[in-house]
N, C-alpha and C positions, 0 to 999 in steps of 0.2 A: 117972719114967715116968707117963702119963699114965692114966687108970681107965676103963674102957669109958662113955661118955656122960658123960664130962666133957668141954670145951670143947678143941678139936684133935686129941680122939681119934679115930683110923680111923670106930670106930663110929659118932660122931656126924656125922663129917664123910661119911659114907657113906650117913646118911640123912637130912640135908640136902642132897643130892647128889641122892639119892631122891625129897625130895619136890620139887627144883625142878624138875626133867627130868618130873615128873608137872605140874606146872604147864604150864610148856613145851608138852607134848603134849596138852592139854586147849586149850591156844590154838590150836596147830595144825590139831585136830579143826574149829575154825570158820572156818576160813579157807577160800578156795573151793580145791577138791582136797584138803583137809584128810584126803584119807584116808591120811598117815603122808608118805612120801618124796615123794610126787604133787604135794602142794601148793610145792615147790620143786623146780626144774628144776636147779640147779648147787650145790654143796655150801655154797658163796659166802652165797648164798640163806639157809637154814638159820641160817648164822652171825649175819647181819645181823639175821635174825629173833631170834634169844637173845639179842645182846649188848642189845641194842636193851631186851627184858624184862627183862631182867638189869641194865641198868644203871637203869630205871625203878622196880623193888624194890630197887634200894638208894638211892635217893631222890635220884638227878642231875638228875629233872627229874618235871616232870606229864606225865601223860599227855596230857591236854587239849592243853598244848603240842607234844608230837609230833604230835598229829593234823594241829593247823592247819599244821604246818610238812610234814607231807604232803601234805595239800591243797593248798599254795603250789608244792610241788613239781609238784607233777601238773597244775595250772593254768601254771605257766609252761612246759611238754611240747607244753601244750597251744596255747598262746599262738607256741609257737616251730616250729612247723607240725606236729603229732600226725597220728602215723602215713605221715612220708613215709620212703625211704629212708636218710636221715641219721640219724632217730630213731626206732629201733623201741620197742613198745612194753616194758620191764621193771616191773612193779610194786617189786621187790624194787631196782632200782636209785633208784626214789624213792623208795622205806621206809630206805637208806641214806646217799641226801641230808639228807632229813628228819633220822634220827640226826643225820648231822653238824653239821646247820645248830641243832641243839638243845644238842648237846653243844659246841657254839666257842659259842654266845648265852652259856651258863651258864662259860664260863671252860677248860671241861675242857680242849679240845682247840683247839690253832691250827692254820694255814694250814700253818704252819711243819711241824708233828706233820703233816697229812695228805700234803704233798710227800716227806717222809722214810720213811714207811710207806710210800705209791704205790708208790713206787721200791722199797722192800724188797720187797712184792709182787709186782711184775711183775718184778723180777728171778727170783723161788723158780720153780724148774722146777713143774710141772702134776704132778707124781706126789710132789714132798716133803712132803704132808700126808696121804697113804696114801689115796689115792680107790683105788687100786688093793691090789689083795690080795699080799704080800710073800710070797715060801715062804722065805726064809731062820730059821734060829733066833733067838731070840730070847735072849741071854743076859743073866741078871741076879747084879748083884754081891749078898753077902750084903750085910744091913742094918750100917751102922757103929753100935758102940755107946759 
């Protein structure tokens, strides 16, 4: 069994936990609407904004290089007629590009990995990630030991 604030324990793992979600929320704060849920319209949003920090503190890529691969992003929007009805405008759907197009440069992720997720996604119904509030109980098994 593992000793409070050694490596896998609850407690450490719980405030590591703590201080990334304090990171997270201190980026969010600068973002425009940054005042908490505002700055993202679909739950979608949020995620792409974490994984995105999340996978840049564990060192998949520079930052540097997400940028320009946003900016590429949002130049070719732009390039591809920005703002008609075919293309509205999403920031967060080019902050998601950008990921991918950063994460398949560096090896992580194929063509192959985004078709087979897509599909898992758009398959999952709209309420199996709890956007909605459940009133059933909740039961949990005791811990195995």
């Amino acid at each position: 069994m593992s000793s409070p604030g050694s490596p896998g324990s609850p407690v450490r793992d719980a405030t590591e936990l703590g201080e990334a979600r304090r990171r997270v929320e201190s980026l969010i704060a600068g973002t425009p609407g940054g005042d908490g849920d505002a700055a993202f319209r679909e739950p979608w949003e949020l995620r792409a904004f974490a994984l995105a920090v999340a996978s840049y503190h564990a060192g998949q890529y520079e930052w540097s290089e997400f940028q320009l691969s946003l900016i590429a992003s949002i130049r070719q929007w732009e390039a591809d007629g920005a703002g008609d009805a075919t293309a509205p405008w999403s920031y967060y759907e080019h902050w998601l590009t950008a990921l991918e197009t950063v994460l398949a440069g560096n090896g992580l992720l194929s063509e192959a990995d985004l078709d087979e997720r897509t599909r898992a996604v758009l398959a999952t119904p709209r309420n199996a990630d709890h956007h909605e509030a459940h009133r059933e109980p909740v039961a949990i098994d005791p811990a195995v030991r």
